[in-house]
C-alpha positions as CSV (number, residue, x, y, z in Angstrom):
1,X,10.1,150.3,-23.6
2,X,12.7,149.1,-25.9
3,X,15.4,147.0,-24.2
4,X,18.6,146.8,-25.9
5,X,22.4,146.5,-26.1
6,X,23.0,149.6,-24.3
7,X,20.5,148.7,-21.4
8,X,21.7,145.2,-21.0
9,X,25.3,146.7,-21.3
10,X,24.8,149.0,-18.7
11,X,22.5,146.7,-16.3
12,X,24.9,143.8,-16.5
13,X,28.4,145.1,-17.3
14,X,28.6,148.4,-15.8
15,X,25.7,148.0,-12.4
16,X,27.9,150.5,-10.7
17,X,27.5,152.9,-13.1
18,X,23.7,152.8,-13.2
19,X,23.3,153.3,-9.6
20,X,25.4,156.4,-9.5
21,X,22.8,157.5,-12.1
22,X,20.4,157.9,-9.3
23,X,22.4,160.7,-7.6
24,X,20.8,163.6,-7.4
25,X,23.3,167.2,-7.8
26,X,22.4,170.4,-7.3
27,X,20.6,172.0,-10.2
28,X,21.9,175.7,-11.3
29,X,20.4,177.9,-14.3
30,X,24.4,180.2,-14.2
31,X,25.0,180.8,-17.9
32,X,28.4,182.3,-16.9
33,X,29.4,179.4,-14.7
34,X,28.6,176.9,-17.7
35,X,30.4,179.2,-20.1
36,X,33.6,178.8,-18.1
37,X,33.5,174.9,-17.9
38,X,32.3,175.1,-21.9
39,X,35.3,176.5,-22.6
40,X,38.0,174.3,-20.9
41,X,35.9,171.2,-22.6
42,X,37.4,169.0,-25.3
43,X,34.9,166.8,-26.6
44,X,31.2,167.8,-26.1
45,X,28.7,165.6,-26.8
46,X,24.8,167.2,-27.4
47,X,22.1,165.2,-26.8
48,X,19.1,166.4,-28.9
49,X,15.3,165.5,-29.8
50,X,12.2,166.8,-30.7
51,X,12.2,170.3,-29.2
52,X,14.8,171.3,-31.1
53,X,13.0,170.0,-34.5
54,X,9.9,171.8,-33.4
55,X,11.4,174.8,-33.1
56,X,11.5,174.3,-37.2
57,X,7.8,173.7,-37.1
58,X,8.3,170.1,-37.4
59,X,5.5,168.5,-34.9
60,X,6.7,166.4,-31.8
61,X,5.3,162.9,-32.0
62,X,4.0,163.1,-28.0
63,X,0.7,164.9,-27.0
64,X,-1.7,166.7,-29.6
65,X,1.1,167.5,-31.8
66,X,1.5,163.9,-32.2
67,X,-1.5,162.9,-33.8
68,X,-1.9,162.5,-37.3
69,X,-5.9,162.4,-38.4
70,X,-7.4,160.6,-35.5
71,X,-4.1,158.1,-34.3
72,X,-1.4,159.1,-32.6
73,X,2.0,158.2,-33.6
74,X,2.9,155.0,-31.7
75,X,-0.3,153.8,-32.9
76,X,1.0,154.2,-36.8
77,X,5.2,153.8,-35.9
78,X,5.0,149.8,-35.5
79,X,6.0,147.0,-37.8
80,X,2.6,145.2,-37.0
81,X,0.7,148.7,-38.1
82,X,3.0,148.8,-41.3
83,X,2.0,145.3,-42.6
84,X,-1.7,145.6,-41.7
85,X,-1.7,149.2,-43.3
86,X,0.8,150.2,-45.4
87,X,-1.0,152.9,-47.3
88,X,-1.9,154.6,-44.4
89,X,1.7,154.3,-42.8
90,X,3.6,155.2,-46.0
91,X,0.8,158.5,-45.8
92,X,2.2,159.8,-42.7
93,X,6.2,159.3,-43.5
94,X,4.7,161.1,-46.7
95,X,3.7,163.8,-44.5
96,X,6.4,164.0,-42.0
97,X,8.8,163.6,-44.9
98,X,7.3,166.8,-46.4
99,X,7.2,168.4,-43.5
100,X,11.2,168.0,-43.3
101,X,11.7,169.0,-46.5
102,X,9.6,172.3,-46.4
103,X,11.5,173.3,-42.8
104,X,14.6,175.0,-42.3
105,X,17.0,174.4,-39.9
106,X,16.1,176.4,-36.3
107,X,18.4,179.0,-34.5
108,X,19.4,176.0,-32.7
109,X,20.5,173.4,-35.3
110,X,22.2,176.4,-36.8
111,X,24.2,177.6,-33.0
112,X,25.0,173.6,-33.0
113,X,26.8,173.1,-36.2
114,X,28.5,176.3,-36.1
115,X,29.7,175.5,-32.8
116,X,31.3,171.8,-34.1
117,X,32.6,173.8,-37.4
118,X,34.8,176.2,-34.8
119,X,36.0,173.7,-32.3
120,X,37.5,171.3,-34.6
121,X,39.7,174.6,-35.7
122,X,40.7,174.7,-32.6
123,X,41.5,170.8,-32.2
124,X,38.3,170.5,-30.3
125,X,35.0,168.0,-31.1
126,X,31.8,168.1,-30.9
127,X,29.0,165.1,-31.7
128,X,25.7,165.5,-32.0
129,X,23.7,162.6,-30.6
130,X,20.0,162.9,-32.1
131,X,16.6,161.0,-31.3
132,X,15.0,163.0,-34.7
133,X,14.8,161.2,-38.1
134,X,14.4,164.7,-40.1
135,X,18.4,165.4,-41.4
136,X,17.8,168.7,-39.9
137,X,21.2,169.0,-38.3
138,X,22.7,168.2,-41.1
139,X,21.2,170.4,-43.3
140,X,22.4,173.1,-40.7
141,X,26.2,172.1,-41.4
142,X,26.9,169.1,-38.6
143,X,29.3,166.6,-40.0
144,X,29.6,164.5,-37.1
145,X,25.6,163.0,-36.5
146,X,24.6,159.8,-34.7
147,X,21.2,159.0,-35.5
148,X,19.8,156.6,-33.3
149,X,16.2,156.3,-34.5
150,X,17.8,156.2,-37.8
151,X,16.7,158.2,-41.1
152,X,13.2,159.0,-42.6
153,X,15.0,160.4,-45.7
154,X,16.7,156.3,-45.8
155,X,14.7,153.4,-47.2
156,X,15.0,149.9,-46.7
157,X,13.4,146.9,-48.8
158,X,11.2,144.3,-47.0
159,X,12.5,141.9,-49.4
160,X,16.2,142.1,-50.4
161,X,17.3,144.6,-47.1
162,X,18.6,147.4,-49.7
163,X,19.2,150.6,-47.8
164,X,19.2,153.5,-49.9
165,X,19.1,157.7,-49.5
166,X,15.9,158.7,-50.9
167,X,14.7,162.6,-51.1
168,X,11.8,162.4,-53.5
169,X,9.0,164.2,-53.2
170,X,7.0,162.5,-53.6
171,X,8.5,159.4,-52.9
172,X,6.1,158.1,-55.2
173,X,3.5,159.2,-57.9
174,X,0.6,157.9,-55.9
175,X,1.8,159.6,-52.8
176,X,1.5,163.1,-54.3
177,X,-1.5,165.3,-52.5
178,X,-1.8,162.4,-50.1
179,X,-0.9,162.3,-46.1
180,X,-3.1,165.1,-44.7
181,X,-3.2,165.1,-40.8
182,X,-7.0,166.4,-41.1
183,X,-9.1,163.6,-39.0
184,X,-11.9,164.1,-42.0
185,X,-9.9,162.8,-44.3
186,X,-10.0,159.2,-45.1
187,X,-7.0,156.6,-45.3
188,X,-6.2,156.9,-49.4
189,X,-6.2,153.0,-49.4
190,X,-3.1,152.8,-52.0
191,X,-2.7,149.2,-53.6
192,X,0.9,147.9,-52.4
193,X,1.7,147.6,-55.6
194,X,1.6,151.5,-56.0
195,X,3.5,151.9,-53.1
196,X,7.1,152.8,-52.6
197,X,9.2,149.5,-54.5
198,X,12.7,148.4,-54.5
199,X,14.7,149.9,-57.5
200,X,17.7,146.8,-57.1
201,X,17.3,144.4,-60.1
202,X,14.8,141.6,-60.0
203,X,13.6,142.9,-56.5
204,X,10.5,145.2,-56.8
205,X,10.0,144.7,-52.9
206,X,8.2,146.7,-50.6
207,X,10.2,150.1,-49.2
208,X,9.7,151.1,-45.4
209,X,11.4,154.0,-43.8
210,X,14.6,152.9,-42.3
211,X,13.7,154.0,-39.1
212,X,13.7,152.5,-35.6
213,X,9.9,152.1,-34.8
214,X,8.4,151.3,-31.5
215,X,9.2,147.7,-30.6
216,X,12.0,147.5,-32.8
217,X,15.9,147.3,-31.3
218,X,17.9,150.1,-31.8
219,X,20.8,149.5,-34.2
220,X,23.8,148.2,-32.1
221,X,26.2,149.8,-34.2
222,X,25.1,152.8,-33.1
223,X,24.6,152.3,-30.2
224,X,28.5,151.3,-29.7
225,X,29.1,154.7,-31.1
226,X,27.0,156.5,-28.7
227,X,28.5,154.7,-25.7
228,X,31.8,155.4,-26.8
229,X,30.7,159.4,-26.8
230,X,28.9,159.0,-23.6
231,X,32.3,157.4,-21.9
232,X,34.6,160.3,-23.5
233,X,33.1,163.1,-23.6
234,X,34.0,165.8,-20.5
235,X,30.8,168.2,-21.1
236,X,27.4,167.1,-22.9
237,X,24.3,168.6,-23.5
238,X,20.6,167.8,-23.4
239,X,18.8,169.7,-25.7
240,X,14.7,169.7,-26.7
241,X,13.9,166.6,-25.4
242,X,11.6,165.3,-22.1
243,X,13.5,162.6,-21.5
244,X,10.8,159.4,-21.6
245,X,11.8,157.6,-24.8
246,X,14.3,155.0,-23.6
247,X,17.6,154.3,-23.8
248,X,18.3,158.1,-24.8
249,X,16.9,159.1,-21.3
250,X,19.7,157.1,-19.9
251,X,22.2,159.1,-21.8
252,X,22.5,162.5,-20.2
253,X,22.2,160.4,-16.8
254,X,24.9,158.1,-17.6
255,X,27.1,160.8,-18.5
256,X,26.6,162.6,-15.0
257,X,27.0,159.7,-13.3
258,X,31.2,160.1,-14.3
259,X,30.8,163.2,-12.7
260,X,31.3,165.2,-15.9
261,X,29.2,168.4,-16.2
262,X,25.4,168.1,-17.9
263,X,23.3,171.2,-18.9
264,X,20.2,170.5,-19.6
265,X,18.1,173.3,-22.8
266,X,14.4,172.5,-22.5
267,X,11.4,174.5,-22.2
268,X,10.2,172.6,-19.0
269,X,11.9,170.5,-16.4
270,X,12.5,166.8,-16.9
271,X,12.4,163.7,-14.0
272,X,16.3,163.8,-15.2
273,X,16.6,167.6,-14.4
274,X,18.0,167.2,-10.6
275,X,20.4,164.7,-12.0
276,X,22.0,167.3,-14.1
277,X,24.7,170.2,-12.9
278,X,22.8,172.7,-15.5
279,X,18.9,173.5,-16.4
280,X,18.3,176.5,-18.9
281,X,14.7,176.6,-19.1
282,X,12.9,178.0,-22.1
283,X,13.5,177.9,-26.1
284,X,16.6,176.1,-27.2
285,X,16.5,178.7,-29.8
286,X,17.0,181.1,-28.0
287,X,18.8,179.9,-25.1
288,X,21.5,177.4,-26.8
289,X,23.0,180.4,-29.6
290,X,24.3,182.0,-26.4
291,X,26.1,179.0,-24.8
292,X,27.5,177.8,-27.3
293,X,28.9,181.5,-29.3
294,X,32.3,181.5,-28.8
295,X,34.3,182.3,-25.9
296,X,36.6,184.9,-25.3
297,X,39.1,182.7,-24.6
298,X,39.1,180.9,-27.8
299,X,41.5,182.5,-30.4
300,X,40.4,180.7,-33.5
């Protein structure tokens, strides 16, 4: 697992925290009981990952749904894999990318930003924290997005560092038709040179996807942002996600650990799941609409 800022922040800095993470709490599935403590909150912050993306038909990258033709996604999400294979890296952003493109946003994305739209009427905030690369949440409306993962839609040059917004589709003529997840269908074998370049003058590097892949640390920027949510927010939410990709599994934990309230939206039960006051099981798209509609307390 990756160890970072956050981790050595929290391990070294803040021991006393970490403990407390390993509290257990009583576990309750009371909609109503959550609504009422949803709407005395001032600053929510929602924790989300893949579920929520997959309900939008976008594959998770764990299990059968994260194989693309016969390797599964931390075999192809590496630096090392990138400079050994670049075609056949660049072939499954190609895919994923398209995949993004060609989704809408889920019942959930949708409840989310509608949610952060109404609050900050009513001088309230919401943040969504993400784990997903896709833009889906902003697409559905959120204005306020921490990406810690980063951006699939963002490239960044191997040569000069250039980070740039990039929607093509393709990214690139040689691209086009390519990236099938079929395991008959063989690696397209793209000369670099064909591959995604750098547009900044008298560069004509390499592009990767600005993205966080395994064995890479997170950005710390970020992750300063996050902690600062984390440390002031008085409800959060963990949404879609099974809570094994670290630090982000520390989040919803770390936030408990203050003793503010946690619900957890997921179709199954997590090893954080006793840790947190709330467990809705089933569909975040269907289950998170109704949490987060508004209150009848609300006047705006």
């Amino acid at each position: 697992m990756i160890v970072n800022q956050l981790m050595l922040r929290a391990a070294v800095a803040h021991c006393g925290r970490w403990t407390a993470v390993n509290q257990l709490t009583r576990t309750n599935s009371d909609m109503a009981e959550f609504r009422e403590v949803f709407s005395k909150a001032r600053h929510i912050a929602v924790i989300t990952g893949a579920g929520v993306s997959a309900e939008s038909g976008v594959p998770t990258i764990r299990g059968a749904e994260g194989r693309w033709r016969t390797w599964k996604t931390q075999d192809l999400a590496t630096p090392g894999s990138f400079w050994r294979h670049p075609s056949r890296v660049w072939e499954f952003y190609h895919y994923r990318r398209e995949l993004a493109l060609n989704a809408q946003p889920s019942a959930a994305h949708r409840a989310i930003a509608e949610c952060e739209a109404r609050l900050s009427r009513q001088g309230r905030s919401l943040v969504v924290i993400t784990q997903n690369i896709d833009e889906l949440h902003q697409r559905a409306g959120s204005k306020s997005v921490l990406e810690v993962h980063g951006n699939q839609f963002h490239t960044r040059c191997v040569s000069c560092g250039d980070v740039e917004v990039n929607h093509k589709s393709p990214i690139c003529p040689s691209l086009e038709g390519k990236g099938s997840p079929d395991p008959d269908v063989p690696d397209a074998l793209i000369p670099v040179k064909d591959l995604p370049r750098c547009d900044e003058k008298g560069c004509d590097g390499l592009l990767r996807p600005h993205v966080i892949w395994f064995g890479e640390t997170l950005d710390s920027h970020i992750l300063t942002k996050v902690e600062k949510e984390l440390d002031t927010c008085d409800l959060c939410l963990v949404v879609g996600t099974s809570s094994v990709v670290y630090p982000a599994a520390l989040f919803g934990p770390q936030v408990a650990s203050r003793g503010v309230p946690v619900a957890e939206f997921n179709t199954k039960v997590t090893r954080n799941t006793p840790r947190f006051r709330f467990h809705f099981p089933g569909r975040c798209a269907e289950t998170l609409p109704a949490a987060l509609a508004r209150h009848e307390s609300e006047l705006i």
